[in-house]
N, C-alpha and C positions, 0 to 999 in steps of 0.2 A: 702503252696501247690503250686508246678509248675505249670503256665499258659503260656497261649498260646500269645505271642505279636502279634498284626491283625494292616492291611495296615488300616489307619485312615481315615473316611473322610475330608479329611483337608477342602474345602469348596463345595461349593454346586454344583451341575455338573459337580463333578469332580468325574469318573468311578474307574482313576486307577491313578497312580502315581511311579516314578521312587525310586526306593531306591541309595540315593543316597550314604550312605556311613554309617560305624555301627562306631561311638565315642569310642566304647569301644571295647575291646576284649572280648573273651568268659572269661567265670569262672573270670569276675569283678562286683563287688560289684558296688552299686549305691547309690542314695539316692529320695524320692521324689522329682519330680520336674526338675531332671539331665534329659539333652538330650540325649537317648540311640539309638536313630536312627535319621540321615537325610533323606527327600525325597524330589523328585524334581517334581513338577508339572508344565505346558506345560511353565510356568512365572513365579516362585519360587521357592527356598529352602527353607523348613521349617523344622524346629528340632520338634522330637515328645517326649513328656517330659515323666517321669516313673511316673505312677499315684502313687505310693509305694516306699518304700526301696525294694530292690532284687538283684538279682544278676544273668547278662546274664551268661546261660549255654552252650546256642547252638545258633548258627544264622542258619536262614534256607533258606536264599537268597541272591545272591548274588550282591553288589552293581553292577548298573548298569543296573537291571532288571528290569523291568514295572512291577508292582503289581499289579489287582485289588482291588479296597478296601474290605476288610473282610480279604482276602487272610493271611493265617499266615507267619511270619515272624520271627520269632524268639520264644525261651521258655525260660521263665523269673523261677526264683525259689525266694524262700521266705528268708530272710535274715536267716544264720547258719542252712539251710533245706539239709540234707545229700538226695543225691541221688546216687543210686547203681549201677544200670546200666542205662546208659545215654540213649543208643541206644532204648532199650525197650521202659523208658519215652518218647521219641520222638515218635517212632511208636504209642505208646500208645493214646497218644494226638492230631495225625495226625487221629484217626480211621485205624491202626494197617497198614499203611504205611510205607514199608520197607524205610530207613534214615542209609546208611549205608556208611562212607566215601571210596575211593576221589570221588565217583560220588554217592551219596546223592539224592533220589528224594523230591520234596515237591508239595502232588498234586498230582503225578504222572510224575511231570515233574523233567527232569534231569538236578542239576546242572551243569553247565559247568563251571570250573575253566578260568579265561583269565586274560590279566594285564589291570591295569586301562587305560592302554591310547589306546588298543583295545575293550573295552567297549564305550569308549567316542567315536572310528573314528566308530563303530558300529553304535550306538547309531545317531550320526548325519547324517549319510547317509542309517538312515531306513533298518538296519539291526538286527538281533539277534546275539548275540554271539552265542545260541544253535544249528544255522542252518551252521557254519563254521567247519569245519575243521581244528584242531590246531596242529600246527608241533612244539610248543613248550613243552618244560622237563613237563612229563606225559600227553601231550596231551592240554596241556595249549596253547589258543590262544592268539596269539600276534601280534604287529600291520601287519607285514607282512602278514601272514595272513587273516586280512580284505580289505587289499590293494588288494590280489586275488578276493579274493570275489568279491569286487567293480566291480574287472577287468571283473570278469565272467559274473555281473549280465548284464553289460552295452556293451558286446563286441556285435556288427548284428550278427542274424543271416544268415546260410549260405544261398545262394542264387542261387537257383534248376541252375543246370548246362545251358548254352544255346542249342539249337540244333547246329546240325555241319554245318557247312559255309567254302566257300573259304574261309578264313581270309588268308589275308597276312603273308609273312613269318615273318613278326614284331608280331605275334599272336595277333594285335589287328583284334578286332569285327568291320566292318562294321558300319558308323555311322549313315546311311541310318535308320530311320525306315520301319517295315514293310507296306503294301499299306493299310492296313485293320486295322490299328490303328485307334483309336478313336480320335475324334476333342477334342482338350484341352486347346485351347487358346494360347500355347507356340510355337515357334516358329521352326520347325525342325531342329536337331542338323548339325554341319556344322565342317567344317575343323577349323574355328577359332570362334565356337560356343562350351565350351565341354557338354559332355550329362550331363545329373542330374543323379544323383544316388538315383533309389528310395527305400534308404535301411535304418531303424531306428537305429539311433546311429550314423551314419554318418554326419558330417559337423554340430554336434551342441553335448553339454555336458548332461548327464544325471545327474539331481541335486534331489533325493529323496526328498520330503517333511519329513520335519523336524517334530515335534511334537508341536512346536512353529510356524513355519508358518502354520499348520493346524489347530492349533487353532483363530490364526490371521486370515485366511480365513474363517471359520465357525462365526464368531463373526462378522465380516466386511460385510460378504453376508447376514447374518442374519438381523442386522444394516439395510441394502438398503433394504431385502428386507419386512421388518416390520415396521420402523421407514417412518414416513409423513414427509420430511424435507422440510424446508426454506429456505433461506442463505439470509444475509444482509451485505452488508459492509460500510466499514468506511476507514477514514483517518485521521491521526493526525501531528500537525506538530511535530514535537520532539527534537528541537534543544537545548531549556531549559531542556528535560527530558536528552539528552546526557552529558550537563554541571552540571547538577546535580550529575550525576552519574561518571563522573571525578571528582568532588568536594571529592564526598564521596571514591574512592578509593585511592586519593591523602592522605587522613588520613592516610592508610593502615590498618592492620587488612582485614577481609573475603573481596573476590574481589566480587566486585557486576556488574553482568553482566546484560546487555538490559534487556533478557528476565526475569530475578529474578523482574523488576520494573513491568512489563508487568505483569507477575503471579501476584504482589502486589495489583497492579490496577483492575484487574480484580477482585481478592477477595473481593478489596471494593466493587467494582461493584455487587458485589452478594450480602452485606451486605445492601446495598443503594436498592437492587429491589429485596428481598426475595422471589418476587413470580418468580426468575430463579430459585435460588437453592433448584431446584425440581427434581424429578422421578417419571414418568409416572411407575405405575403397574395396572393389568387389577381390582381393585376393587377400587382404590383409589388413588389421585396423595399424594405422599408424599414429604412435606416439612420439609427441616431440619434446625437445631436451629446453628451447627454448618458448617463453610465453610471449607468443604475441594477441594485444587482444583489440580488435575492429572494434572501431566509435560509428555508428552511424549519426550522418549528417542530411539534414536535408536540404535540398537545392533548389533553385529555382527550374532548374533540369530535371528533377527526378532525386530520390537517396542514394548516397553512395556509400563505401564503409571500408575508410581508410584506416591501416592497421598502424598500430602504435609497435614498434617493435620492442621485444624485450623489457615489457612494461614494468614485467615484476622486479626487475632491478636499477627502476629509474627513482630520484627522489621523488616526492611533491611535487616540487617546484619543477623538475623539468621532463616530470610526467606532462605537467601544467602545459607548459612550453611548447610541446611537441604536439601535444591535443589541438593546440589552438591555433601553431601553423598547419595542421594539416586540414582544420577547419575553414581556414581560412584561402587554404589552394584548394578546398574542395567546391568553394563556394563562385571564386575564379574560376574552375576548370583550368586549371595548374597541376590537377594529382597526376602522378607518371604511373603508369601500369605498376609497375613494382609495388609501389606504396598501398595499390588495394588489391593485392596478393598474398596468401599465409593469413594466420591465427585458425582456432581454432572455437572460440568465439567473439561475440559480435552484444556489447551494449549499447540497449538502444535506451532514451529517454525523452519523455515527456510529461516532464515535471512540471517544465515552464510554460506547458497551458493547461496547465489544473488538472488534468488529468489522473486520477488517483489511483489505476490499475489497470493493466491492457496486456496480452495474449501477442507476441509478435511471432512473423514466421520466420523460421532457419534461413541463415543466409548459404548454400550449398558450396563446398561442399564440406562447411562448419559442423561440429557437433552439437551446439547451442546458441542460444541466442537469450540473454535477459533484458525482461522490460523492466524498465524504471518508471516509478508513477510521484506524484507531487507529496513533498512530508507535509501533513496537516497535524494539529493538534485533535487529539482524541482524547477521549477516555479508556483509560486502562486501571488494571488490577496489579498492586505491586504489594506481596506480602496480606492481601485480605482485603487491601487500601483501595478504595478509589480513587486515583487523580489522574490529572492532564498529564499528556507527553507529547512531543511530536513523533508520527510513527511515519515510516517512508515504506510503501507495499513494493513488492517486488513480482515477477512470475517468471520464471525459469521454463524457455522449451528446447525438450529434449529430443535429439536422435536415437530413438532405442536399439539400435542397432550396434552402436558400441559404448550405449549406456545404459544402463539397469537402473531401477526405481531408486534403489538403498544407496548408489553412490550419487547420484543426483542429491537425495536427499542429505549426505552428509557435506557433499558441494558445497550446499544451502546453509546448511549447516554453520558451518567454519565462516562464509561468508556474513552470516545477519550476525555471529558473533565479532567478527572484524568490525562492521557499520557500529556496534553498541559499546566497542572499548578500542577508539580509535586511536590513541596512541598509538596500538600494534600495527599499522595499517603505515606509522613513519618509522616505524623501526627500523 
């Protein structure tokens, strides 16, 4: 019997999600378990599997569209199930919903036909395709097209004509304000002062909020403004952690970078003071048996902060490995919800633009978050001695709500002693 394919809750406070592309054609067969739809939600792509054998007959959405979850999305048929008239079946199982091609409602809303890379410049500058106007073959929009749009949504408006003045036969405007202007701090325009223009659009870019930086901001403001935070910091020297780490890619095989030892270290550190790898929820703190610990990544989309699972018991090398593919589909937009789901914290780094020391905020609803900053050579005291070392700063922030000052600081603790005798760290 034909059924209805519905927008999935892929995870939990997530309203709606983007479709992002159909695997399959209409009138193709499947099998349980095959991916018959992609969708993108605000930090992943995730394939949505055929609970069944069947066979897609009709898609009723167009990649590229924001679905609510429930939302229908396609009509699935039963493997060798003869259907007669398609168009009926569809309205039928819409609630008598006219589904009539090239323009198809589902909903009540009107498909619009466009190419994919008018959906995608859509799509990231917070637009619809439905609300555009397409000048392409039967009304199909294309990227020109959005490019108007942009152009339309971000051009000033016009600006109420002035009254009439002597102006000059140069038709400039006087640059005199009038006497009955208000006091503003600025200083009145001049011959070799020019006026300001107080007009929106003018002298800066309009950038839509993305679907990814909105949810980055919601998550971030939520973060500060819920989370009781700490910060502690530390230093380590790391001259044996950088030889070491030459040692190990002079072998060749996976390259192991700074931060892959760093993530390493740290996951001990969570294994060495269990009561970190925790999460604070309002009936219970819960502690986990396994460590997982988020890399953040930044993107051309916004940061995301895919989790390394089970880090603490991954070698180097395929701590290495797993870092860099997931770096690497984070950077695609290839991560699947799953993958930036769990740990309980979250390193972040930026070492590699010099940066020597930086405050990050809690990725919720983690209990911590370390920043990593660049090793420089300093000057330190060893035994009375003045010499060089290279030292790598650190800052640690905390949730104090199921962390306390002294375990924080023992965290820290166990951890700059890992960075300073890093053998332990491959043990």
């Amino acid at each position: 019997m034909a059924t209805l394919l519905r927008m999935p809750a892929i995870s939990a406070n997530v309203t709606e999600a983007v479709l992002n592309d159909w695997p399959l054609t209409e009138n193709t067969a499947f099998s349980a378990g095959d991916p018959i739809a992609t969708v993108e939600t605000d930090k992943a792509v995730v394939d949505v599997p055929a609970e069944a054998d069947g066979v897609l007959i009709r898609t009723l959405v167009e990649p590229g569209r924001a679905v609510p979850v429930g939302t229908p999305m396609a009509v699935l048929a039963a493997p060798h199930e003869v259907i007669g008239d398609i168009e009926a079946l569809v309205a039928q199982l819409l609630g008598d919903q006219p589904a009539s091609p090239p323009s198809p409602t589902t909903n009540g809303v009107v498909r619009v036909f466009a190419s994919p890379l008018a959906r995608r410049l859509a799509r990231e500058n917070g637009l619809h395709v439905n609300d555009i106007t397409g000048t392409g073959p039967g009304g199909r929009v294309v990227r020109d097209d959005v490019h108007r749009a942009i152009a339309d949504r971000t051009a000033p408006a016009a600006e109420p004509a002035p009254a009439p003045t002597s102006a000059p036969a140069s038709g400039l405007a006087p640059a005199a304000a009038p006497a009955s202007a208000p006091a503003t701090g600025l200083a009145p325009a001049s011959a070799s002062t020019p006026a300001v223009t107080a007009v929106s659009g003018v002298g800066f870019d309009v950038v839509p909020h993305s679907r990814m930086r909105r949810a980055i901001a919601s998550r971030l403001a939520a973060s500060a403004r819920e989370t009781p935070v700490f910060t502690i910091r530390g230093s380590a020297r790391v001259d044996e952690l950088l030889a070491v780490r030459k040692e190990l890619n002079a072998a060749g095989g996976v390259k192991i970078s700074v931060n892959d030892l760093v993530v390493a270290a740290a996951a001990r550190a969570q294994v060495a003071v269990p009561d970190m790898n925790v999460r604070w929820t309002e009936d219970a703190v819960h502690r986990f048996h396994d460590v997982d610990v988020s890399i953040a990544v930044a993107t051309d989309a916004g940061l995301v902060t895919p989790v390394v699972r089970r880090a603490s018991e991954l070698t180097i090398s395929a701590l290495a490995r797993v870092g860099a593919g997931l770096v690497e589909r984070a950077r695609d937009g290839k991560l699947r919800q799953d993958e930036l789901e769990g740990g309980a914290l979250t390193v972040t780094n930026l070492g590699s633009y010099g940066v020597e020391e930086f405050t990050a905020v809690i990725n919720p609803p983690q209990a911590a978050i370390l920043a990593v900053g660049a090793a420089r050579p300093e000057a330190v005291v060893v035994d009375g001695e003045i010499g060089v070392a290279t030292v790598l700063r650190v800052t640690l922030s905390v949730d104090h709500r199921p962390v306390d000052g002294a375990l924080a600081a023992r965290w820290m603790a166990h951890f700059l002693g890992l960075l300073e005798a890093p053998l332990r760290i491959l043990a």
